[in-house]
C-alpha positions in Angstrom: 0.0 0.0 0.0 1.3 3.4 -1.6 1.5 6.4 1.1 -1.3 7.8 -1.0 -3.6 4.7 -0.4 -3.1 4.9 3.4 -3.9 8.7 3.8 -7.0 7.9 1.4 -7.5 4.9 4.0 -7.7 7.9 7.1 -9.0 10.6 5.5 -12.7 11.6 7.3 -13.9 12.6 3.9 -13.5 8.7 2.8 -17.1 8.4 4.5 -19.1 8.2 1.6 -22.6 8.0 1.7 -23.1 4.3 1.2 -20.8 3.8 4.0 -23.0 6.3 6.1 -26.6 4.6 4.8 -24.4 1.1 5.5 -23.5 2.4 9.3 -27.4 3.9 9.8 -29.0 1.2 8.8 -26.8 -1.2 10.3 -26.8 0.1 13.8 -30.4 0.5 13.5 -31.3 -2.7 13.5 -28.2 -4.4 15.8 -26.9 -1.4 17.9 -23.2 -2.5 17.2 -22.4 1.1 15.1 -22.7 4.3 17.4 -25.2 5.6 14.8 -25.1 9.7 16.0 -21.2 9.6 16.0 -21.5 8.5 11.7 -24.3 10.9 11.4 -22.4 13.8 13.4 -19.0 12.5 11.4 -20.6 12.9 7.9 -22.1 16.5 8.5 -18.6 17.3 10.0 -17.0 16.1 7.1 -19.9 17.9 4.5 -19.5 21.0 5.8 -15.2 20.9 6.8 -14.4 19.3 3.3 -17.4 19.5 0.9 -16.8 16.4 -0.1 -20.2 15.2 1.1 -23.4 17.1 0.8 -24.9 17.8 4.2 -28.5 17.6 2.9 -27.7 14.4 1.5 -26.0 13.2 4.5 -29.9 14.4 6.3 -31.6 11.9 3.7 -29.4 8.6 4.0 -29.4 9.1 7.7 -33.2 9.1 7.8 -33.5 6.4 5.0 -31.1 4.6 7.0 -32.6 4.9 10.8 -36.2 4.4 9.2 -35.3 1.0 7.6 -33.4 0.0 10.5 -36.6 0.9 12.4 -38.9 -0.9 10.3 -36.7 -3.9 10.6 -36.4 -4.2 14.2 -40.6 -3.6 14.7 -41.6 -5.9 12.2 -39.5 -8.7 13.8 -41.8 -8.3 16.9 -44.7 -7.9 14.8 -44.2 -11.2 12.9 -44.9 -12.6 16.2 -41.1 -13.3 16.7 -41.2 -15.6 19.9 -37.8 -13.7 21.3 -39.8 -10.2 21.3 -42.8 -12.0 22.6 -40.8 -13.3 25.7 -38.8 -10.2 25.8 -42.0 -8.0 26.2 -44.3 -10.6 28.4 -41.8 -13.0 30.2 -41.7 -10.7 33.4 -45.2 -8.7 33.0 -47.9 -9.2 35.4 -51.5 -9.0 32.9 -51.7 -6.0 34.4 -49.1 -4.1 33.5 -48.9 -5.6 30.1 -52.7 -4.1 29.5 -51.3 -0.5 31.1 -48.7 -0.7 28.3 -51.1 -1.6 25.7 -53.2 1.2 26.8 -50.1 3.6 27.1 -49.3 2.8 23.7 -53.6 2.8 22.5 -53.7 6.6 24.0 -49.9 8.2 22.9 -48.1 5.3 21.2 -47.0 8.2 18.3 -45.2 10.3 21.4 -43.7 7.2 22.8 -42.2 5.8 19.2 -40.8 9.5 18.6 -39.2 10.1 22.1 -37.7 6.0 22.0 -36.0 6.8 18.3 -34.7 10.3 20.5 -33.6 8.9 23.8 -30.0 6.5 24.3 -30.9 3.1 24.1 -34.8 3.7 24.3 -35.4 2.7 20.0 -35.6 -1.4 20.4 -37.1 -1.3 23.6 -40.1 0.9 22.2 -40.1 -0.9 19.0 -40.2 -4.3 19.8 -42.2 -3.9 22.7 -44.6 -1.8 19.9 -44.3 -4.8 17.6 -45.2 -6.9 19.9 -48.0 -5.5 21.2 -49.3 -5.3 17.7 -49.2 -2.0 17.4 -50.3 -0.5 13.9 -48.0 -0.1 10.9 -50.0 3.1 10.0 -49.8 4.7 13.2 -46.1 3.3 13.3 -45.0 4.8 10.5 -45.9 8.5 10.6 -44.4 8.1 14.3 -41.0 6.8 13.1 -40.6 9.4 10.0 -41.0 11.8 12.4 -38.4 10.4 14.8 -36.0 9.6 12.5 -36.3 13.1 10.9 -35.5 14.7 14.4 -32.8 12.2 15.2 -31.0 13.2 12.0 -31.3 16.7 12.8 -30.2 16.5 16.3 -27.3 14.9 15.5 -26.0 16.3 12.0 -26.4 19.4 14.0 -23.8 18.4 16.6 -21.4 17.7 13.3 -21.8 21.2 11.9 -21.3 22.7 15.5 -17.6 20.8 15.0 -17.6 21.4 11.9 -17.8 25.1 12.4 -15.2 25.3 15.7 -12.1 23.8 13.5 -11.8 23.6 9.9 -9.6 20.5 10.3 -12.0 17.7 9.2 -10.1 15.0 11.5 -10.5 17.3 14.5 -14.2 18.2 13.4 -15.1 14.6 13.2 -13.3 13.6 16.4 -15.3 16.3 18.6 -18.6 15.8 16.5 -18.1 11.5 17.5 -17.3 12.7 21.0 -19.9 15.2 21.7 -22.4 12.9 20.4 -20.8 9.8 22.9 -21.1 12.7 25.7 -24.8 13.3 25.1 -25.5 9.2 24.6 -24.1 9.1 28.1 -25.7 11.9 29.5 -29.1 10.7 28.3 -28.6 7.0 29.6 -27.7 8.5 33.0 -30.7 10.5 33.1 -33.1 7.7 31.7 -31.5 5.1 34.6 -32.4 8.1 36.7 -36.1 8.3 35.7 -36.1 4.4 35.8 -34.9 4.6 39.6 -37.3 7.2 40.6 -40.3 5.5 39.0 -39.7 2.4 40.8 -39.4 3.9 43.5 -42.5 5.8 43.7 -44.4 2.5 42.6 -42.7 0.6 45.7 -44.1 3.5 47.6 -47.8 2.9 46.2 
C-alpha cells in the first residue's frame, strides 16, 4: 500500500454515503455502530471538506434509521417468539394491559421520544411490535423520529464542523460530543427508571 492509499484509508472525507446509509442502517437494527457519531462525522466532514453534501447526509441518515426501524418492529410484529418473551416473560397481565393502553392513548409520542432517547429505540419498538401496534400509526411516528434524530445529531457535526476547519479534528469532537450526550441521556433515563420504581414501591 502506496503512502497515497493509506492517507486515502484515514481521511474523514473517505465516509461516503453508502458507507454512512451502511453504518445507519446497520446500527439500527443491531446497535453495534454508534449511529449519532456516523451521522455527526458525515455532517462534519460535508460542511469541513465538501466532499459530502450535508442535505444528502440528512436523507441517507433518515432512509437509514427508518429502515433499520422498520426492521427491528416488524421482527416483533411477525410474532417473533424472542420479542414475545422479551416484552411478556416478566409482566404481570396487568401491566402488560397498562402498556397496551399507554401505547392505545400516545403510542406516536412514545415511538418519537424512543428513536430520540440512548438506548430507548428497540425497547419501544419491539415492545410496539409486539403489542401489535399498527403499521399506520407506526410509521408517521418513526418518520418523524427519525427526521428529528438526523437533525439533532448532523447538527452536533456542523457545531464541530464550524469550531475547526480541520476535518479530522471536526469529526473527532462531532463522534465525542455525540458519545457525551448518549451518556448523559442513559444517566438521566436510569435516573427516571430509579425514581419511578421507587414511587411505585411506595404505592
Amino acid at each position: 500500500m502506496t503512502t497515497a492509499q493509506a492517507a486515502g484509508w484515514t481521511d474523514p472525507s473517505a465516509l461516503g454515503y453508502s458507507a454512512l446509509f451502511g453504518g445507519v442502517l446497520i446500527g439500527s437494527i443491531i446497535p453495534i455502530v454508534p449511529t449519532g457519531a456516523v451521522v455527526g462525522a458525515a455532517a462534519a466532514v460535508a460542511v469541513t471538506t465538501g466532499a459530502l453534501s450535508l442535505p444528502l447526509v440528512l436523507l441517507l441518515s433518515v432512509l437509514g434509521a427508518l429502515l433499520g426501524d422498520f426492521v427491528t418492529f416488524a421482527f416483533a410484529h411477525a410474532g417473533s417468539s424472542v420479542a414475545q418473551r422479551w416484552v411478556t416473560g416478566r409482566q404481570s397481565p396487568e401491566r402488560l394491559a397498562a402498556v397496551r393502553a399507554q401505547f392505545e392513548r400516545r403510542g406516536a409520542v412514545i415511538v418519537v421520544i424512543g428513536r430520540l432517547m440512548p438506548a430507548g429505540r428497540i425497547p419501544v419498538l419491539l415492545a410496539a411490535g409486539a403489542l401489535e401496534y399498527p403499521w399506520r400509526r407506526l410509521v408517521p411516528a418513526a418518520v418523524l423520529g427519525c427526521i428529528l434524530w438526523a437533525v439533532a445529531y448532523a447538527l452536533l457535526g456542523v457545531l464541530s464542523g464550524g469550531l475547526f476547519d480541520d476535518p479530522v479534528l471536526a469529526t473527532t469532537l462531532a463522534a465525542l460530543l455525540v458519545l457525551v450526550l448518549a451518556g448523559i441521556g442513559s444517566l438521566v433515563s436510569a435516573w427516571l427508571r430509579r425514581r419511578r420504581a421507587r414511587a411505585g414501591a411506595v404505592r
